[in-house]
C-alpha positions as MATLAB code, in Angstrom:
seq = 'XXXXXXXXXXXXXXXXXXXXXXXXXXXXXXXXXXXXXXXXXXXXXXXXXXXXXXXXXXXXXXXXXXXXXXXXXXXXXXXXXXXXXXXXXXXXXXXXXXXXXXXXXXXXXXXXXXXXXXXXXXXXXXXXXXXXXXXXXXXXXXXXXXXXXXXXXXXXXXXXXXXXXXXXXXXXXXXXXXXXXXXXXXXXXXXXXXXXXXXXXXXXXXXXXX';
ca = [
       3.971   20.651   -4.044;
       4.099   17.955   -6.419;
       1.547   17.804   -9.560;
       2.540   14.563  -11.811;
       0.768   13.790  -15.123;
      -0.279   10.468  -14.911;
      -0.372    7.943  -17.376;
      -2.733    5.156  -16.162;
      -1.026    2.121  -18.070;
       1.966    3.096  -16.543;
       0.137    3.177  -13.617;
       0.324    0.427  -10.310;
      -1.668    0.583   -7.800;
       0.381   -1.009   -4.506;
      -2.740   -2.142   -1.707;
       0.001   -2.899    1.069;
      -1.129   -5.485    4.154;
      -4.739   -5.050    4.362;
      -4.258   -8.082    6.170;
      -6.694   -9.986    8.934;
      -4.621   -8.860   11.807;
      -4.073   -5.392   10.659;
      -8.271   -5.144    9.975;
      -9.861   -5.763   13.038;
      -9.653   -8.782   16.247;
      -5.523   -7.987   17.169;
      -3.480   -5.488   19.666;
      -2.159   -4.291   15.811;
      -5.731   -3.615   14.166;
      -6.290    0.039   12.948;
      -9.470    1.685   14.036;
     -10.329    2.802   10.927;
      -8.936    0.267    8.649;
     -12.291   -1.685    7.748;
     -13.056    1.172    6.671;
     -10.417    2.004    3.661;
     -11.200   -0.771    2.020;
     -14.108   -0.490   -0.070;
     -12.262    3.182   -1.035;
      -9.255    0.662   -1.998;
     -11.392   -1.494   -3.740;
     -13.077    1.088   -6.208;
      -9.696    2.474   -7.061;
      -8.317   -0.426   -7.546;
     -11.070   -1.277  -10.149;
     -10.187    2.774  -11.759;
      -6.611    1.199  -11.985;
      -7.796   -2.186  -13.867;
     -10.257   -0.289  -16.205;
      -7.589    2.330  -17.060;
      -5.406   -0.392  -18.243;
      -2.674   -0.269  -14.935;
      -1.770   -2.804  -12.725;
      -2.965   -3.761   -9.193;
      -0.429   -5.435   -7.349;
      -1.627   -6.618   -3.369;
       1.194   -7.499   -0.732;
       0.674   -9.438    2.523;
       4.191   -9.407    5.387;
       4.792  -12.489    6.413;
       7.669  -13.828    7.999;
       8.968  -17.643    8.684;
       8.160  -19.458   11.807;
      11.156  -20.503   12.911;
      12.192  -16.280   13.349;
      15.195  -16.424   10.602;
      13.407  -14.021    8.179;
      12.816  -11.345   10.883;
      16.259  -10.081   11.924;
      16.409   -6.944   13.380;
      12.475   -6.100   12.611;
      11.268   -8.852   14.779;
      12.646   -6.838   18.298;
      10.120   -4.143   17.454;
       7.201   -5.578   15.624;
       4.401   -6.582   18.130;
       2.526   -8.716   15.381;
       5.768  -10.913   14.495;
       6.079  -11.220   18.418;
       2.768  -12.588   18.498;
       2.749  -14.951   15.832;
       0.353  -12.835   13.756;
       2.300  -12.606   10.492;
       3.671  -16.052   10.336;
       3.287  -17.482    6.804;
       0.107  -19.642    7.005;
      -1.561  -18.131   10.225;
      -5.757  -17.216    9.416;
      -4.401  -13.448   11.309;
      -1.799  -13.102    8.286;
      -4.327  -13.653    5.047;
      -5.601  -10.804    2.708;
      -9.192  -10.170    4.714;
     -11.711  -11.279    3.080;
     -13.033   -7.600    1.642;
     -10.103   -7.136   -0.171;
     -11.759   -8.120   -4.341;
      -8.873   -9.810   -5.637;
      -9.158  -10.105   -9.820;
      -7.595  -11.878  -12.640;
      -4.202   -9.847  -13.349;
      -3.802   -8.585   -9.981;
      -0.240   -9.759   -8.440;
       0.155  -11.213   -5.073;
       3.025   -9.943   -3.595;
       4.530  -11.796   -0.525;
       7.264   -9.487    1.447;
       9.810   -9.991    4.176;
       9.596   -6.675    5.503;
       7.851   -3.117    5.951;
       8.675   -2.110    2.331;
       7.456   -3.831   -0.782;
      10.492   -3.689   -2.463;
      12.805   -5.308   -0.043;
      13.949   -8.924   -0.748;
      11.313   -9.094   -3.784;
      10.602   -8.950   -7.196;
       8.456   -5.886   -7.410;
      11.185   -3.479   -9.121;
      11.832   -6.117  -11.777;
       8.222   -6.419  -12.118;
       7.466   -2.799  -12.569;
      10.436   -2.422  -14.899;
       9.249   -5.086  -17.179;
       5.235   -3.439  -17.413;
       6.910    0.059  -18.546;
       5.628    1.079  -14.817;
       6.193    4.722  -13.875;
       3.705    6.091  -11.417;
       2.770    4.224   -8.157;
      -0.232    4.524   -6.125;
       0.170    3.456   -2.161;
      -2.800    2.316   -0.193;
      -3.229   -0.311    2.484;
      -1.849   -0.807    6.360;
      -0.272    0.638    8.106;
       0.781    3.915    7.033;
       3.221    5.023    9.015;
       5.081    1.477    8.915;
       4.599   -0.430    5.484;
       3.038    1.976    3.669;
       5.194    5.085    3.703;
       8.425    2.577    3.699;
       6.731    1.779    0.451;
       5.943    4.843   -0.829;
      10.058    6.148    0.420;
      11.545    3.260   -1.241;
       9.643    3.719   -4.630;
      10.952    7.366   -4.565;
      14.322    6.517   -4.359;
      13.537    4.850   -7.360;
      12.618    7.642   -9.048;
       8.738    6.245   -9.319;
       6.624    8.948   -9.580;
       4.299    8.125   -6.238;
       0.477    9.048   -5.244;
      -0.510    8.354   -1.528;
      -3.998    7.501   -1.233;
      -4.612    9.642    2.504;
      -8.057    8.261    2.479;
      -6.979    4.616    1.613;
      -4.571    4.154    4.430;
      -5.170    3.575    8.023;
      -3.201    3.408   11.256;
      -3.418    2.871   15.053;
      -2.664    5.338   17.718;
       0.758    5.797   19.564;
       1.943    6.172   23.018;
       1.218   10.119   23.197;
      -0.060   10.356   19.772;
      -3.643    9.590   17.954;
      -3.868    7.618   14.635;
      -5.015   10.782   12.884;
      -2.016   12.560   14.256;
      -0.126   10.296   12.681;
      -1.806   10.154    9.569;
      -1.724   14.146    9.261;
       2.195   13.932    9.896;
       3.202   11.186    7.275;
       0.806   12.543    4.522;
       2.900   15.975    5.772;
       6.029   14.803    5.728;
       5.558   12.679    2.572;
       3.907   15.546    0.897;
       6.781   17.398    1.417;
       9.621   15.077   -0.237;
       8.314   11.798   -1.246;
       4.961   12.041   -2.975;
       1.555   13.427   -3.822;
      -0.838   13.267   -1.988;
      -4.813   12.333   -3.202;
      -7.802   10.415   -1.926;
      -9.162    7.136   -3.577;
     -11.460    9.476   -5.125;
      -8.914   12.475   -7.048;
      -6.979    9.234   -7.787;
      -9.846    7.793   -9.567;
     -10.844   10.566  -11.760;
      -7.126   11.783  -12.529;
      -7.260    7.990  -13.576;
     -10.293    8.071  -15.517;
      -9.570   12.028  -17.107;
      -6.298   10.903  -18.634;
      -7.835    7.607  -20.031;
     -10.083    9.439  -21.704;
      -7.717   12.243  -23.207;
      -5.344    9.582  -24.703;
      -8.843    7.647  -26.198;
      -9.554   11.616  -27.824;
      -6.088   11.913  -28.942;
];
């Protein structure tokens, strides 16, 4: 088990897809995932105050299919039209508090580092320890999480700040209890929106006594 010291200006906070279509009224809404956000939102405001950076993506894909490739046989919302840039079903929902020097983050695919600028953003801020949170999280936001550990980012999964649907044969919080296992076990450590916001706050504080 993983125990990283954080250092909160080195610190981003990744809120992956909490999207219209991913929040409630689609086939592709999780359950539960009204329900992460105001968890999302108050660590995302422990990230801001602690000096890191919050950085929110939303998938979207082209209307005319030629940013989908391969994705766009599987993905039931791209088949739908739900995450076509411009549709109401592919906007940040409404919940989501949005603030001056947060990044908007548009992405092609289930990772946030594919085909965009997020590793040269990082790189430029100093940016060495990355919080996940957001939809789904068995799809975008452990393909996040995966890809940031390949680049050697130290990452936090927020298992209280991510939300999923169920699967043919298996429940949402199956699925939740085998990515936060699986991650757990190679890719990252794993806190809730609360830990997250006092390991934030605690090492703040330390560097302010030092």
């Amino acid at each position: 088990m993983t125990d990283f010291i954080v250092d909160p200006k080195r610190t981003a906070l990744i809120n992956v897809d909490i999207q219209n279509c991913f929040v409630a009224d689609s086939p592709v809404a999780a359950p539960g995932g009204a329900a992460i956000i105001p968890r999302v939102n108050a660590l995302a405001e422990a990230v801001r105050a602690t000096g890191g950076l919050v950085v929110h993506t939303v998938h979207v894909v082209r209307p005319d299919g030629s940013t989908t490739g391969v994705m766009g046989e599987f993905n039931a919302a791209i088949k739908a039209g739900l995450l076509h840039k411009g549709a109401k079903s592919a906007e940040m929902h409404p919940d989501v508090v949005i603030k001056d020097g947060d990044l908007m983050l548009e992405k092609p695919r289930y990772g946030a580092f594919f085909g965009t600028d997020l590793e040269v953003i990082l790189r430029n801020r100093g940016i060495e320890n990355v919080i996940v949170t957001g939809i789904t999280t068995n799809v975008c936001c452990e393909t996040t999480a995966r890809e940031a550990n390949m680049r050697d980012y130290q990452v936090f999964f927020i298992k209280d700040g991510t939300a999923t649907f169920d699967l043919p044969d298996v429940t949402a919080e199956q699925v939740q209890t085998a990515v936060c296992a699986t991650l757990a076990m190679a890719f990252a450590q794993i806190e809730t929106a609360e830990s997250m916001s006092a390991m934030l706050m605690a090492a703040s504080e330390g560097s302010k006594a030092a």
